[in-house]
N, C-alpha and C positions, 0 to 999 in steps of 0.2 A: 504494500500500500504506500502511495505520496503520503510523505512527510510534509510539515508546512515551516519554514521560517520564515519568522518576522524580523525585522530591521528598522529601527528608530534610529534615524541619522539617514541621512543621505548624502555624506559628503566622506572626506578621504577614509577614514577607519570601517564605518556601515557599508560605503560601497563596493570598498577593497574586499570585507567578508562575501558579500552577496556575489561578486563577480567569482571570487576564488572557489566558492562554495559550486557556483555554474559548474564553472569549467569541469567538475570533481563528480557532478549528477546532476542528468538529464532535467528537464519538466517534467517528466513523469516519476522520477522518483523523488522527487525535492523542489513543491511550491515555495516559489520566496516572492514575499510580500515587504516592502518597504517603504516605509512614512516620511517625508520631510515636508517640514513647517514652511519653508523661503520656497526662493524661486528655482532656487538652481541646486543641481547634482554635482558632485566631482570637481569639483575647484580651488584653486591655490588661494587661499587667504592672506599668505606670506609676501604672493605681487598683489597686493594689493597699494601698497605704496611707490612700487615702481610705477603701475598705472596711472595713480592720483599725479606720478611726478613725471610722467609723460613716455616714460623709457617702454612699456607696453602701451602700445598703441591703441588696442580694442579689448574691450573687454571680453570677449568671446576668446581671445587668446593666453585666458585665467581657468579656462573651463577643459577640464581633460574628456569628458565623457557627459553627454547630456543626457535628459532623459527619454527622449527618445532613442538615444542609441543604449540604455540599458534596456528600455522596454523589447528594444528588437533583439535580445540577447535573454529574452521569458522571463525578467526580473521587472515583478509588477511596481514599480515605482508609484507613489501617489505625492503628486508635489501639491502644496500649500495647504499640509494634511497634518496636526498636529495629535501626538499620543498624548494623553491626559493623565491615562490611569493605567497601574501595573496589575494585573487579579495574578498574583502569584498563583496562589493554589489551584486559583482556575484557570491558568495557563492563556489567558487572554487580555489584549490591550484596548483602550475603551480611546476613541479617534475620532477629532473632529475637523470636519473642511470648514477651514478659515477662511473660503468665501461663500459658501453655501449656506455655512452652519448647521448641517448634519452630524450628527453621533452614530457610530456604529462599535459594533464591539467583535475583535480579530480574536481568532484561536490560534495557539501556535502550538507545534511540537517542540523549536528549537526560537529561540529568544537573541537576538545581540542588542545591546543600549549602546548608542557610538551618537547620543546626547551633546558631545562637543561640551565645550564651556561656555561661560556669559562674561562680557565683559567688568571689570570693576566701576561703576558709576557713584561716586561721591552723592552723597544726599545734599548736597548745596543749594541755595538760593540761586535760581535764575540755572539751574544746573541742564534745561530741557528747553530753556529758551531758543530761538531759530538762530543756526548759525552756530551753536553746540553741535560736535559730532565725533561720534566715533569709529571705526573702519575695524569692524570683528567679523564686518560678512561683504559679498557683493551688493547687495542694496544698500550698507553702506557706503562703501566708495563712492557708487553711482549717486547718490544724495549729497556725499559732500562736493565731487566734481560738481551737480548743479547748482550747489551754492557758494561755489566759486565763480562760477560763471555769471551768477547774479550780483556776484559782489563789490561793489564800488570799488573799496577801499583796499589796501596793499598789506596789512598789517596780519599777523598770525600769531598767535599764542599756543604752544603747545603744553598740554597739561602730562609730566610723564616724561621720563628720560629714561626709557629700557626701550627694547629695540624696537616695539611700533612707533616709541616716543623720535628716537633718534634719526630713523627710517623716514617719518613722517616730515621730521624736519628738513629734510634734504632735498623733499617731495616737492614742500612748500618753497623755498628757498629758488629749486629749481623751477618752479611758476612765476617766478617776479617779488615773491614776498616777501617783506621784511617779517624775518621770524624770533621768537622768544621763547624759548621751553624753561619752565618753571617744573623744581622736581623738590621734591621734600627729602632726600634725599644729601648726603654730604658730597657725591659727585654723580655728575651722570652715569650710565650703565651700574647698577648697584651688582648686576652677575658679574663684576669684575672686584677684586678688592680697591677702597681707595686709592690707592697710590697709582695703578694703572688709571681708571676711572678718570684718575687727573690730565692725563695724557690725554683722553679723550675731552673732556674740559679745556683743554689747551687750543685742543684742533679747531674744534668748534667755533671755537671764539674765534681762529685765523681766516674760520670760515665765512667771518659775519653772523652765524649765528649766537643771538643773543642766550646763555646760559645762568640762569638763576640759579642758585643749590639751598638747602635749606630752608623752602620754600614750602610753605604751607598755603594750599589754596582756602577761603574761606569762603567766597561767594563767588559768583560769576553777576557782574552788572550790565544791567541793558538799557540801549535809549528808551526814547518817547513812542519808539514804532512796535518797542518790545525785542527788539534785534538786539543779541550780542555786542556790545561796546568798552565792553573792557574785564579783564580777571584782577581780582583781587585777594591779595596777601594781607598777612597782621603787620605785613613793612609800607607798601606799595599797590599803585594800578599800574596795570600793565595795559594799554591800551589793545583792541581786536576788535578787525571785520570778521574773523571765523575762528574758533576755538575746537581742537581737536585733541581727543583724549586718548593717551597713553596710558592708562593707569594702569595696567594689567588687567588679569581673567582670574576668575576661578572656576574650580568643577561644575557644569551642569546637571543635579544630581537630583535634582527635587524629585521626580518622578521615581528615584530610586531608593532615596529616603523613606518617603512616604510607602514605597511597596515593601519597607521593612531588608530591602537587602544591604549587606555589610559596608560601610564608607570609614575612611582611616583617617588620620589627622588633621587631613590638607583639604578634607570631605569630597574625596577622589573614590569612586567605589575601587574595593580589594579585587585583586585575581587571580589564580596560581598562573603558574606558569604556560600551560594555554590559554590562557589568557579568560578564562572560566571564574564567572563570579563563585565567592568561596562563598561554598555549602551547597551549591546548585549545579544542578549536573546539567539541566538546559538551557544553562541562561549564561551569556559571556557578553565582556564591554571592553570594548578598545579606546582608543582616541582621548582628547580632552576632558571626557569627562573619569579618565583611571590615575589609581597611585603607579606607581611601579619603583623595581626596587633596584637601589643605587646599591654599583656595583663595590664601589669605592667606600663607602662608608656602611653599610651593609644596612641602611635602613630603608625604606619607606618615601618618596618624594612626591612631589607635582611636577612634571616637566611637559608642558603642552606644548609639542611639534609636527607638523605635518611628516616629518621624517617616521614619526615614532607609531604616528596613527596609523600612516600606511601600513607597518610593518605590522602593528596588533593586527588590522582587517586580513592580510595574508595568514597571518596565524588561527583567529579565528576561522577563516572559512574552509582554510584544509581541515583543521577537524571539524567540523561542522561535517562535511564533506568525505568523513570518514578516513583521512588521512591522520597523521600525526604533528605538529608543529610545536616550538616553544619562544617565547618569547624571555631571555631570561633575563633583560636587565638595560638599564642606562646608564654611562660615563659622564653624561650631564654635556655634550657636548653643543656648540651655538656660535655661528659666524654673523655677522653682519657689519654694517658700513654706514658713515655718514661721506659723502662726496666719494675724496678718492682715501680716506681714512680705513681701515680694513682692523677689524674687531673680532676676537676670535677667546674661548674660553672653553674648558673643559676639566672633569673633577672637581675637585674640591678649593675653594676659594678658603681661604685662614680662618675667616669666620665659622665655614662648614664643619673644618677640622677639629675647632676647639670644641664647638658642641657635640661634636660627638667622642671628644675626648683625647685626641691624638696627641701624642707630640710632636712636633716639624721643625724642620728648616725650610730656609726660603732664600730663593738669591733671584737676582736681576741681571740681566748683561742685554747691553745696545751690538746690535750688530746690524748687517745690511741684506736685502733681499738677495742682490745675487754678487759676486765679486766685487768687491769695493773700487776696481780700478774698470770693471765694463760699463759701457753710458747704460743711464737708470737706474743706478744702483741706491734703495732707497734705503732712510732707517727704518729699525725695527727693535721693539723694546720686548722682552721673553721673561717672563717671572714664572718661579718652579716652587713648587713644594715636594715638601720628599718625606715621609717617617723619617724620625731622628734617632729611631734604632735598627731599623733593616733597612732602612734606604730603598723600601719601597715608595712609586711615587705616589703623588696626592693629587698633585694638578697643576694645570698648566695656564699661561693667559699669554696674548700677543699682542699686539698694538701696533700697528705699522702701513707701509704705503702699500704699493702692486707687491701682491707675491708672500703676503704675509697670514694672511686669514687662515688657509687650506691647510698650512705648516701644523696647524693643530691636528689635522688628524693623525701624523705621529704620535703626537701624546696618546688621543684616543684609542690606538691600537695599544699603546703602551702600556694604559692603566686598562685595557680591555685584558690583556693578558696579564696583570699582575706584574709587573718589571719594574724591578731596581731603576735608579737612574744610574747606577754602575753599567749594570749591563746595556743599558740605552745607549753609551758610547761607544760600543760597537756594533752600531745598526749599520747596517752596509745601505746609504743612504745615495740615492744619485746625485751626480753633480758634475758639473758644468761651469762655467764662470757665468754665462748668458744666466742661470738659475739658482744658484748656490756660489756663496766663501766653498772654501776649502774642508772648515766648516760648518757643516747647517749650523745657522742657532739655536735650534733645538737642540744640537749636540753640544751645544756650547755652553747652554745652560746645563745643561745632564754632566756635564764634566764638572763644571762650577757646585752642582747638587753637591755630586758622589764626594767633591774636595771638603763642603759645608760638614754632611753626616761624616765623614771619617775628624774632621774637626772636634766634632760635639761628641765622639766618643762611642 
C-alpha cells in the first residue's frame, strides 16, 4: 500500500527531503504532500542581498526549482497553504489557504517540519511603520526593492551588524545610499571575537559606511505621513528614508511546541542523527527550525544555513525513502563580505571556548593572499585557537581582501577531523605565488599555535 508524507516547508530542507525521498519511491508507493505559507519553492534566501544590491539581476535567478517543476516531479506542492496544527497521535496536520480561507485536515504516514525560522523583530515604537523592512524571505526583498524605488530620499539605517546586517549594507551603499548600521553590539560581526570584529569596523568605515557599536535601538521615528524618518538610540537620531533589519532569526517552532515535541535550548526542535525528531519514529525536521550538535565543543547549537538545511533534506529523504543517511554535526563554519572585505569564521570563537570550559591559546599573524612580491597580493589577518593541553584546534577566523574567505575551509576540515595545529603544519597544501606565500597563513598561524601550546606547557 502508498504511504503518504507530509512536508511543512517548502523551501531548501522540506524540499531537498521530498525531492530525495522521489527519486528513492515511485507515486505509487510514496504520496508526498507539501504545505508552504509564501509564494515561492526552493530559493536562496542568502542572494537575497546581492539582489536588493543589484549583483542578481532577476529575481527568478534566486529560485532553484518552482512549483510547478516539483508538481511535475508527483510532489503535491500546495503554495500559500499554511499548517496550523500538529495531531501527533493522530498523525495528521490541520491546513489553511491563506487566500481562500479553507481548513482541511492531512493524514500522514511519515511527517518532516523544515518550518525554517522567523526573523528577530524588536517590539519598538514605530517598529512596523512603512519603510521598516526586513529581507528573511522573497516577498521581502521584492517589498523593500519597491520601496526603494518609491523612495525620495538617499539615506539608510541598518538595524544589525551580522551578516544580513553587513550584507545588506553593501547592498544599500551599492544603490547610491548613504548608509548607517547601528549594532548593540561592541563590534560589528559579533560570530567573530572583538578584536577581528574591529578589523571589520575599520573597513567599513574606509568604506563610507557609517558604523555605530554599542548601540541600542529604542524607537524607530516617523514623519507626519507616518513614513520612516529616522532611528533612535539612548545617544542619538540617526536620520532614514528606509530602515532594514538585521537582527537575526530564531527557531520557527511554535507549531512544534505546541504539538508537544522535544525543542532544546536555543528552542530548535532535537534530532538524532537522521535527523528524526527524538522519541518519534515518523516525524523528522531539518532546516532553521533544528538544534544540531557542534562538533567542536560537543554541545547542542543554533546554526541557520542554507548549506546545512540542504544537507538535513538529503538526509531526511533517503531514509524516509528507505535508504540510510546521517547527518552528524557542524564546525560552525560562515563566509561573507562587505565590498571587497572577505569575512570568514569557523569553530569556536574565545567566548565559545570559555563557556564550555576549555582552556586555549590564541595567536594572530598578518600575512598576504598570494606571494607578497606577485601584483595583488592582499592583506590578511588569521586568528587561531588551539586546547592549551593537546593542541587540538578550536577555531579559526580570517579577515582579508581576494583570496581570503574560502582559506577557512582548511580549518573546517581540520577541526572536522579533530587535528592538532601540530599536525596542521604538515598539510600538503597547494601553492603557487599567483595563490599562496610559500606559506599558507593558515599554516602560518598553525605553526604560530603549535609554538603558543608547547609555550604554555
Amino acid at each position: 500500500m502508498s504511504e503518504r508524507l507530509v512536508v511543512i516547508g517548502g523551501d531548501a530542507a522540506g524540499m531537498s527531503a521530498a525531492s530525495q525521498a522521489r527519486r528513492l519511491k515511485s507515486a505509487g508507493e510514496l504520496e508526498i504532500v507539501a504545505f508552504e505559507r509564501g509564494h515561492f519553492s526552493s530559493y536562496s534566501a542568502c542572494g537575497i542581498p546581492y539582489w536588493v544590491g543589484g549583483d542578481v539581476a532577476e529575481r527568478g535567478e534566486l529560485i532553484a526549482r518552482s512549483p510547478e517543476e516539483h508538481r511535475a516531479r508527483d510532489i503535491d506542492l500546495r503554495m500559500r497553504t499554511e499548517v496550523t496544527a500538529i495531531d501527533v497521535p493522530g498523525r495528521r496536520v490541520l491546513s489553511r489557504d491563506l487566500d481562500g480561507g479553507t481548513e482541511a485536515w492531512t493524514g500522514f504516514d511519515k511527517l518532516v517540519i523544515a518550518t525554517g525560522a522567523r526573523p528577530l523583530r524588536p517590539p519598538l515604537p514605530g517598529i512596523d511603520a512603512p519603510g521598516v523592512h526586513g529581507v528573511q524571505t522573497l516577498d521581502d526583498g521584492q517589498a523593500l526593492l519597491d520601496s526603494l524605488e518609491r523612495t525620495p530620499g538617499r539615506r539608510a539605517v541598518v538595524v544589525g551588524a551580522g551578516y544580513i546586517g553587513v550584507e545588506m549594507a553593501e547592498a544599500l551603499l551599492a544603490r547610491g545610499y548613504e548608509v548607517t548600521v547601528l549594532t548593540r553590539g561592541e563590534q560589528p560581526m559579533a560570530t567573530l571575537d572583538p578584536d577581528m570584529g574591529r578589523l571589520v569596523h575599520r573597513a567599513m568605515d574606509g568604506l563610507g559606511i557609517t558604523t555605530v557599536v554599542n548601540a541600542e535601538v529604542t524607537k524607530i521615528l516617523t514623519g507626519t505621513d507616518g513614513r520612516v524618518r529616522a532611528v533612535a538610540t539612548a545617544a542619538a537620531e540617526y536620520p532614514a528614508d528606509v530602515v532594514v533589519l538585521g537582527t537575526g532569526v530564531v527557531p520557527e517552532t511554535s507549531l512544534a511546541r505546541a504539538a508537544g515535541l522535544p525543542l532544546g535550548t536555543h528552542g530548535g526542535l532535537l534530532t538524532d542523527l537522521a535527523m528524526r525528531v527524538r522519541g518519534h519514529e515518523d516525524i523528522w525536521a531539518g532546516g532553521d527550525c533544528v538544534e544540531v550538535m557542534d562538533l567542536v565543543s560537543g554541545r547542542e547549537r543554533y546554526v541557520p544555513l542554507g548549506t546545512h538545511a540542504n544537507k538535513h533534506g538529503q538526509v531526511i529523504g533517503a531514509n524516509v525513502g528507505g535508504d540510510y543517511a546521517t547527518f552528524p554535526g557542524v564546525v560552525g563554519t560562515a563566509v561573507s563580505k562587505v565590498c571587497d572585505l572577505e569575512i570568514a569564521r569557523t569553530g569556536l570563537r574565545e567566548k565559545d571556548a570559555r563557556e564550555v570550559g576549555l582552556r586555549f591559546v590564541t595567536v594572530t599573524v598578518e600575512s598576504t593572499s598570494r606571494a607578497g612580491y606577485y601584483p595583488g597580493a592582499a592583506p590578511m589577518t588569521v586568528k587561531m585557537l588551539a586546547e592549551r593541553r593537546t593542541g587540538r584546534l578550536l577555531g579559526v577566523q580570517i579577515v582579508g581582501r581576494e583570496g581570503a574567505a574560502k582559506r577557512v575551509d582548511i580549518a573546517a576540515v581540520a577541526l572536522t577531523a579533530g587535528m592538532t595545529v601540530e599536525a596542521m603544519t604538515a598539510l600538503d597544501l597547494g601553492y603557487a605565488p599567483p595563490f599562496s606565500p610559500v606559506w599558507d597563513p593558515v599554516l602560518i598561524a598553525a605553526r604560530k599555535a603549535t609554538a603558543a601550546v608547547r609555550a604554555a606547557g
